[in-house]
N, C-alpha and C positions, 0 to 999 in steps of 0.2 A: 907546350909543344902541340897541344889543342889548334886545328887550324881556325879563325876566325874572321869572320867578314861581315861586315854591316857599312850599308851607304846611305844614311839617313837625308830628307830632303826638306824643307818647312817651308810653308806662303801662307800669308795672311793678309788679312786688314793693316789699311796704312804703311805697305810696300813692305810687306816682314818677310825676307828672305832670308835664308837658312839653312844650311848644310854642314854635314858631319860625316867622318870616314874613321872606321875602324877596320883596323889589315893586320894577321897575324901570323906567321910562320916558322913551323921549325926548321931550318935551313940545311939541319944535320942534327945526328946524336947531341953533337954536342954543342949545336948554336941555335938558340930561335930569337927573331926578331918581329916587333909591333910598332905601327904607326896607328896614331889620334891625332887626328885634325878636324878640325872647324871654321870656318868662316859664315859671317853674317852680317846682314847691307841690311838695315830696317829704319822705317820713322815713326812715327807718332800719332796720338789723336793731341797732342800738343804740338802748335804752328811752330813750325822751326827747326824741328828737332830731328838731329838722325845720329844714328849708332853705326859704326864698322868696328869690327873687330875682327880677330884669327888667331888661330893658336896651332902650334904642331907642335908633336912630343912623340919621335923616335926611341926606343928601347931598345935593348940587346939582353942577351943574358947568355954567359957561358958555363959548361960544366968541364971544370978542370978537373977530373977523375971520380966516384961515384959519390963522393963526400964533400969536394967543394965545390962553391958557385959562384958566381961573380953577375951582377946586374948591374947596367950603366942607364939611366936616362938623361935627356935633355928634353927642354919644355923654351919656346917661345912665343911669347903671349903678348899680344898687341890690339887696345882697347882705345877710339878715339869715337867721341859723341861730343854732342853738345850740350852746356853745360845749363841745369834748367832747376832755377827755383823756388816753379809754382807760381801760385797764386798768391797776392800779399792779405794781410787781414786788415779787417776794416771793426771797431769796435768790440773786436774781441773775438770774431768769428774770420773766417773768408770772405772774404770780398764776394759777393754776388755778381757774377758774370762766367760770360761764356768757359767753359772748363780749357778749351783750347787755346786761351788766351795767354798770351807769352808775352809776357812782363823784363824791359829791359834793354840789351844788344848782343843780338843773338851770333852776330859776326865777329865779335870778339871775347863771345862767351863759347867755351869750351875744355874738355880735359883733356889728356892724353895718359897712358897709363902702357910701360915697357915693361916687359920680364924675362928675362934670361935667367935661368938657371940648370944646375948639375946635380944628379943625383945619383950616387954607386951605394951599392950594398955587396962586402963581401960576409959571407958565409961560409961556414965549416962544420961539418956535425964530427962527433969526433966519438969513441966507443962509448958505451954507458949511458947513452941518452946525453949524453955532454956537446952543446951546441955552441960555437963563438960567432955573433953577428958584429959586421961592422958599418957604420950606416954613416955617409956623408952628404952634406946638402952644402953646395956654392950658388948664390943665388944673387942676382942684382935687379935694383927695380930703380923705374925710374919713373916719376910722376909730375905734369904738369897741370895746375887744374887753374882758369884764369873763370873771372867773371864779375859781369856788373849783375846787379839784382835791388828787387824793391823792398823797401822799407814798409812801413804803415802808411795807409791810406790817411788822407788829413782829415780835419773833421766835417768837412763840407762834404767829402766824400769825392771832390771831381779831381783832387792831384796826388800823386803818389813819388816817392822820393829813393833816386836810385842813387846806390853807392855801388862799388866796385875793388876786386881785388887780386890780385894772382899769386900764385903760392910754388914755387918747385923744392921737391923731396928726390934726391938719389941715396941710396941706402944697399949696401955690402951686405952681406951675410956667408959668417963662413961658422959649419956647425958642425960636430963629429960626434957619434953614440956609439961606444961598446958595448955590448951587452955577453953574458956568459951564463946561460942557462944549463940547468941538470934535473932531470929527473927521476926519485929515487923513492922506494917504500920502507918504512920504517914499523915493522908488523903489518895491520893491517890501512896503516896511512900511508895514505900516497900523497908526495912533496915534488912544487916546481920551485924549484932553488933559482932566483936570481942577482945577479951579482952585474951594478954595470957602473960606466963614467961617459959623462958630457960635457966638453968643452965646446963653448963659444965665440965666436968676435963678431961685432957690427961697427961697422963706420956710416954714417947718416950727415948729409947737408942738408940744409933746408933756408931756404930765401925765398923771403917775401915784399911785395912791390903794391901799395893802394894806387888805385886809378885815379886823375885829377880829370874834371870833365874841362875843356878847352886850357887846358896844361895849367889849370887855377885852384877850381873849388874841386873838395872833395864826393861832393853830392850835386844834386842836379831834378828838378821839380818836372815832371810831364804831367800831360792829362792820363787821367784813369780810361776813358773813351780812346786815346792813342800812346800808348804807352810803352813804344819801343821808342826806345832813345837816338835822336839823330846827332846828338852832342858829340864832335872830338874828342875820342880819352886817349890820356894816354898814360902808362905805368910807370912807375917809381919808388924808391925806397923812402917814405918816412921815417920819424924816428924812433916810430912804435913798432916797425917793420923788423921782422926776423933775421938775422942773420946767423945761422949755427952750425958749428960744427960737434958733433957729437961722437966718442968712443965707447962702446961696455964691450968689457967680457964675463964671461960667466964659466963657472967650473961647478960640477957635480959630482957626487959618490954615492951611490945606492947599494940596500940592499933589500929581498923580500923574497919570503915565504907563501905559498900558494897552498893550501892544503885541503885534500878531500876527506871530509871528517864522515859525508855519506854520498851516493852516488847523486844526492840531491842538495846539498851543504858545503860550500868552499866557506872556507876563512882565507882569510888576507894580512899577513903583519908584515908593514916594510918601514923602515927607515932610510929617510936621506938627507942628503947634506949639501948646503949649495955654499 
């Protein structure tokens, strides 16, 4: 319920721009809300290369009578750059040449990286020190990351050999943590009793496609002196090529004991079970 504000601004070298906003208010006794955002446009001391991203994540939190609370966020996070990497090695070492030298095709080289997700906590303190949290996170992500890149330098040292590949991951996540804390003195020991459970589910695809340089070979020779690729590629699934679908869940039961044995000596004994 603290009011808070900060408008952060960044410039640099190689076109780093930079910005961030932090805004917080309590809007009533019994409602305060927060916004985080960022966005940033930058490039590189490597030819080629730029970053955009942004993110914003709205908060609430409510007090439903002097005992319980309720807190919801959301987060949306969006990361697209180009996809860079490096310098190839030449005998064992790096290649000796200019550090901004970008190895490859930089027009069909790049990631992309989505996030949406949910997160609530409800809470309850209750007489005795006896507190119940509940904590959920809904979360989806989604990721594409494509790209040709160089191999080893040959032994002559003047051709370098680029391959290529692309890769997409979308992936669920839905997660939920009880926890149920108390704490109590037992003579002159003082005990944080917890007692909690965590269930899980994920669902995950994931497909993959190597590049054929003029819809044939897999690889492709340039000079080390010009070494971005003007070759036609184009994507497809081999037979070594991913294609997955994935399920887990996961279930937990804990418990654990916190104990002040002096105002400078905690001990720790928990057990849990997955």
């Amino acid at each position: 319920w603290n009011p808070t504000g900060a408008l952060s601004i960044q410039g640099g070298r190689y076109h780093n721009r930079r910005g961030s906003l932090d805004f917080g208010r309590g809007l009533s006794p019994t409602v305060a809300a927060r916004l985080n955002a960022v966005y940033e446009n930058s490039d590189s001391y490597r030819e080629y290369f730029n970053l955009r991203r942004y993110g914003v994540s709205p908060a609430v939190t409510l007090f439903a009578g002097g005992r319980t609370s309720f807190r919801a966020g959301y987060e949306h996070f969006s990361d697209h750059r180009t996809t860079d990497r490096g310098v190839p090695s030449f005998r064992g070492r790096p290649l000796p040449t200019d550090p901004s030298t970008f190895f490859g095709d930089p027009v069909v080289s790049f990631g992309d990286v989505t996030v949406n997700a949910v997160t609530t906590v409800l809470e309850h303190r209750g007489p005795a020190g006896l507190t119940l949290r509940n904590n959920t996170r809904l979360a989806d992500y989604r990721k594409f990351y494509q790209n040709v890149f160089p191999g080893p330098v040959n032994a002559g040292g003047d051709q370098v050999t680029l391959t290529g590949y692309n890769s997409r991951l979308d992936r669920r996540n839905l997660f939920n943590q009880t926890d149920l804390t108390l704490s109590l003195r037992t003579g002159p020991v003082q005990h944080q009793l917890l007692a909690g459970a965590e269930l899980g589910h994920q669902l995950s695809d994931a497909f993959r496609n190597t590049a054929y340089f003029n819809n044939a070979a897999t690889s492709v020779a340039v000079p080390v002196a010009s070494p971005i690729a003007s070759t036609p590629v184009t994507f497809r699934q081999s037979s070594s090529d991913a294609d997955a679908h994935t399920t887990a869940s996961a279930g937990s039961g804990y418990l654990q004991d916190q104990i002040r044995l002096t105002p400078l000596v905690l001990a720790v004994a928990r057990v849990r079970y997955d």
